[in-house]
N, C-alpha and C positions, 0 to 999 in steps of 0.2 A: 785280819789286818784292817785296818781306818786308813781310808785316805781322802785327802783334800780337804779342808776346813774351810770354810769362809761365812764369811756375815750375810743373815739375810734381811731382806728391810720387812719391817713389820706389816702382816696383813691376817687376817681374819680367819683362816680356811680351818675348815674342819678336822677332825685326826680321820683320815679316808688313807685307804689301803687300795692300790692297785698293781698288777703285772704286767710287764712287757716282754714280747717275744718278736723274732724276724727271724726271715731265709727258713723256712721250714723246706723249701724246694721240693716239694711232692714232683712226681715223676723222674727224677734225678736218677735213681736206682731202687733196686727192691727190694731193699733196706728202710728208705728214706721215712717208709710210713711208721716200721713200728720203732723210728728211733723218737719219732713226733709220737707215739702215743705214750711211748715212756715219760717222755717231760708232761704231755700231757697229766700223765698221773701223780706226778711230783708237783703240778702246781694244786690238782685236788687234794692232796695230803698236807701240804704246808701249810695251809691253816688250823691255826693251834700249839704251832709248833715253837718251845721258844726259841725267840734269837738268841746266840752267845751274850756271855752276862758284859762284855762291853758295849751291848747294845741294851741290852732289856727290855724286860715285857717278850710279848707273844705274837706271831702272825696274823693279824684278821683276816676275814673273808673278805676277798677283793670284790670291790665293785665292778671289775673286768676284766680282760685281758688286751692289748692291743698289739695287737701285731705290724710293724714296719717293712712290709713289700717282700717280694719275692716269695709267693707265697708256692709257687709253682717254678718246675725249671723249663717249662716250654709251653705256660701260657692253653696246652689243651684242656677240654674239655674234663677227661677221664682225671686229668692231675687237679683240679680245682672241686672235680664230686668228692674225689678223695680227701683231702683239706678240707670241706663242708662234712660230710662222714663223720671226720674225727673232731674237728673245733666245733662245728656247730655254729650256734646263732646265737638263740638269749637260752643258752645254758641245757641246750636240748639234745646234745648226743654226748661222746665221751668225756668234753672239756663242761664242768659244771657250770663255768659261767659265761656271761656276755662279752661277746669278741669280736672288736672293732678291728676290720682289718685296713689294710692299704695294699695299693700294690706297686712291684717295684721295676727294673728293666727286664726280670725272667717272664712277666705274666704277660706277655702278647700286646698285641696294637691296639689301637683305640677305638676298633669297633670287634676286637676281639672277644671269646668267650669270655674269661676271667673280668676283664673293664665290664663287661655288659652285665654280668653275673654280679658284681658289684653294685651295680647302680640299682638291681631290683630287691636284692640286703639292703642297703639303706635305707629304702622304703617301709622297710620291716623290721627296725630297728627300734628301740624302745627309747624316749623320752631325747629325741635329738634338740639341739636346737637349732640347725640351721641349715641347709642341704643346698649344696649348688645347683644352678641350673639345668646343669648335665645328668644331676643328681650323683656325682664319683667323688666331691670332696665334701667335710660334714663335720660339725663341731657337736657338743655337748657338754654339759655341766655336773661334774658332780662334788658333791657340796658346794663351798664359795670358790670353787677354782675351773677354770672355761678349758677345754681341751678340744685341739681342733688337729683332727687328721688329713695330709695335706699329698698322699698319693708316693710320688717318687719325687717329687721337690719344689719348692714353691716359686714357679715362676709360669709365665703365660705362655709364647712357644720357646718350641726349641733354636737354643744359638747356635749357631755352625760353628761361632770358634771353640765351640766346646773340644779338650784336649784331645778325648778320646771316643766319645760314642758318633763324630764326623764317620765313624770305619763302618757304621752300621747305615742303612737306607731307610730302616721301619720304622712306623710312627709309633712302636714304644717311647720313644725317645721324646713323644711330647707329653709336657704336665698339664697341659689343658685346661689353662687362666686359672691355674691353684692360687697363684700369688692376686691374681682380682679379687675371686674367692674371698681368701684369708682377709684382704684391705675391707671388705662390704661387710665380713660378720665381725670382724672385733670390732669396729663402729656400732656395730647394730648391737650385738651381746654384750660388748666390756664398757665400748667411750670412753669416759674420763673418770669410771669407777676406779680405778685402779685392783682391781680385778686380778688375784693373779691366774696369768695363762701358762700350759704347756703346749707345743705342739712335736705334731709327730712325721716324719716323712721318709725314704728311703736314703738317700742321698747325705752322706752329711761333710765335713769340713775337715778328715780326715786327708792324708796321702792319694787315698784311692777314690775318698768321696768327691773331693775337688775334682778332681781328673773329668766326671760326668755333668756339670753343670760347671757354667764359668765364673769368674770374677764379677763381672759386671751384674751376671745374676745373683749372686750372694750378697752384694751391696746395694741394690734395688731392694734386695729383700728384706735389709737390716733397716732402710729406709721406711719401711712399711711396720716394721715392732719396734722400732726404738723407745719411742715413746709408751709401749707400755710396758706392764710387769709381768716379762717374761720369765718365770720361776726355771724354763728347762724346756731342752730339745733332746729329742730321742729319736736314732734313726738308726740303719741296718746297712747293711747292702758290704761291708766288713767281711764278717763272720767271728771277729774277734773284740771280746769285749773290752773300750776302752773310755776314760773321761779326759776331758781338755775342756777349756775356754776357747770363745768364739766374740769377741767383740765384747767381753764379759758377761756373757751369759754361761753359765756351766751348760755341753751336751754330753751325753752318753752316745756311744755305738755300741747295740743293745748285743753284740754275738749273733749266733745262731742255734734254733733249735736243736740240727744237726750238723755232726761233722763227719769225716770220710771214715772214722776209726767206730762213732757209737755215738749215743745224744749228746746234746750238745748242753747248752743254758740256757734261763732266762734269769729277769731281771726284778726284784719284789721292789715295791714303792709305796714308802709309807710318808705322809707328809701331814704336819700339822703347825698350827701357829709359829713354831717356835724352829722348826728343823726339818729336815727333808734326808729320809735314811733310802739307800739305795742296796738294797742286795743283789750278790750276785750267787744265785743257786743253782748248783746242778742238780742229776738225779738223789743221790743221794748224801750232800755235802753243800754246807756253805763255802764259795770259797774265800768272796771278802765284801769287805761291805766298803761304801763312801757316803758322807754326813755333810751336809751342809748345814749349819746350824749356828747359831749364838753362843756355843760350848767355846769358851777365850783358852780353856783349857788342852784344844786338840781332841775331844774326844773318848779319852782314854780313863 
């Protein structure tokens, strides 16, 4: 199935292949790891593979993976070695390639294991371009296009009118000047290149993403990218995968790796001058794809 069509403005970016995943929830139950090392194997197999002839051509090898928060369901130790175990770093255990992660409101407080264990990966991360001061938020480029990972949601602290994490006391709940962050690197990386960016965070503008960051922060934050060329936001914290507009930017809520029944999905991402194809693959099935592109035809 094709869905959404829309026009994109013209810009330069290379034909580059990438993956996204969220909510893998390590420690959850004792299931959780081998449903994550299933998809794991499904995204080392699907390069090569073709897409359905309404898409055409073949899979490339991604330049990464990014994972959208939650990467644990309670933020310990023993659930974040297990998560490093299986995903790895720059391609060095189960998951063949480089895996930018985030994390979301499961992975503990802010001087917790998982945040702290964070900050010293980014460190060890291959060709970044730009690392907060905290060193927990962090951009990169690959080809002509800036991607910047932005934690559980881009804003500086946490607002009490928020609808629903007021119920919680822990400073999970703070994003930790993401949204300063994000304003100092697109100046420094993009400026007035027009440059396109994606970024990536937990939280997004869904039913249930609204409910954990407020209004006031979502419009602070749309103040801060308007002006540039936002190609796409991609975010978790769901578990179901879905696409909407957001102030006209197309997002994605990427699913999850796992669900209560067996794996779950992730997300393949192929983008070049002309189009931006978004798969949505499980372990062993595509289930559909969405196209943003110059095709006046729909697609089909």
């Amino acid at each position: 199935m094709i869905f959404y069509i829309a026009s994109l403005a013209s810009q330069n970016a290379e034909d580059l292949t990438f993956f996204i995943a969220s909510d893998t929830h390590y420690g959850k139950n004792k299931y959780v790891g081998s449903f994550n090392i299933e998809i794991i194997n499904a995204m080392n197999e699907v390069p090569g593979m073709y897409y359905p002839d309404s898409i055409g051509g073949n899979v490339d090898i991604p330049f990464g993976v990014v994972i959208c928060g939650d990467l644990t369901e309670n933020g310990k130790k023993e659930s974040f070695v297990e998560f490093i175990d299986h995903y790895g770093l720059n391609g060095n255990k189960k998951l063949l390639y480089p895996v930018y992660e985030g994390f979301g409101n499961h992975d503990g407080n802010k001087n917790g294991y998982v945040r702290n264990a964070i900050k010293i990966r980014n460190l060890q991360r291959k060709l970044l371009g730009t690392i907060s001061p905290d060193s927990l938020h962090y951009s990169w480029n690959w080809g002509d296009i800036h991607f910047v990972n932005l934690n559980s949601y881009p804003a500086n602290i946490w607002d009490p009118n928020c609808e629903w994490c007021h119920y919680f006391k822990d400073s999970f709940r703070e994003p930790q000047f993401s949204l300063d962050y994000l304003k100092n690197d697109l100046e420094q990386q993009v400026g007035i290149t027009g440059k396109p960016v994606v970024l990536f965070f937990h939280y997004g503008f869904d039913e249930w993403g609204k409910k954990w960051w407020t209004v006031q922060d979502q419009d602070t934050f749309y103040n801060v990218i308007k002006d540039y060329n936002i190609k796409g936001i991609f975010h978790g914290h769901t578990h179901e995968v879905d696409h909407y507009y957001w102030k006209g930017t197309p997002v994605w809520c990427v699913g999850s790796t796992q669900k209560d029944e067996g794996p779950g999905e992730f997300l393949t991402v192929n983008i070049t001058s002309e189009k931006m194809v978004v798969g949505i693959r499980e372990i062993n099935r595509w289930k559909s794809f969405y196209i943003i592109g110059n095709n006046k035809n729909g697609g089909k």
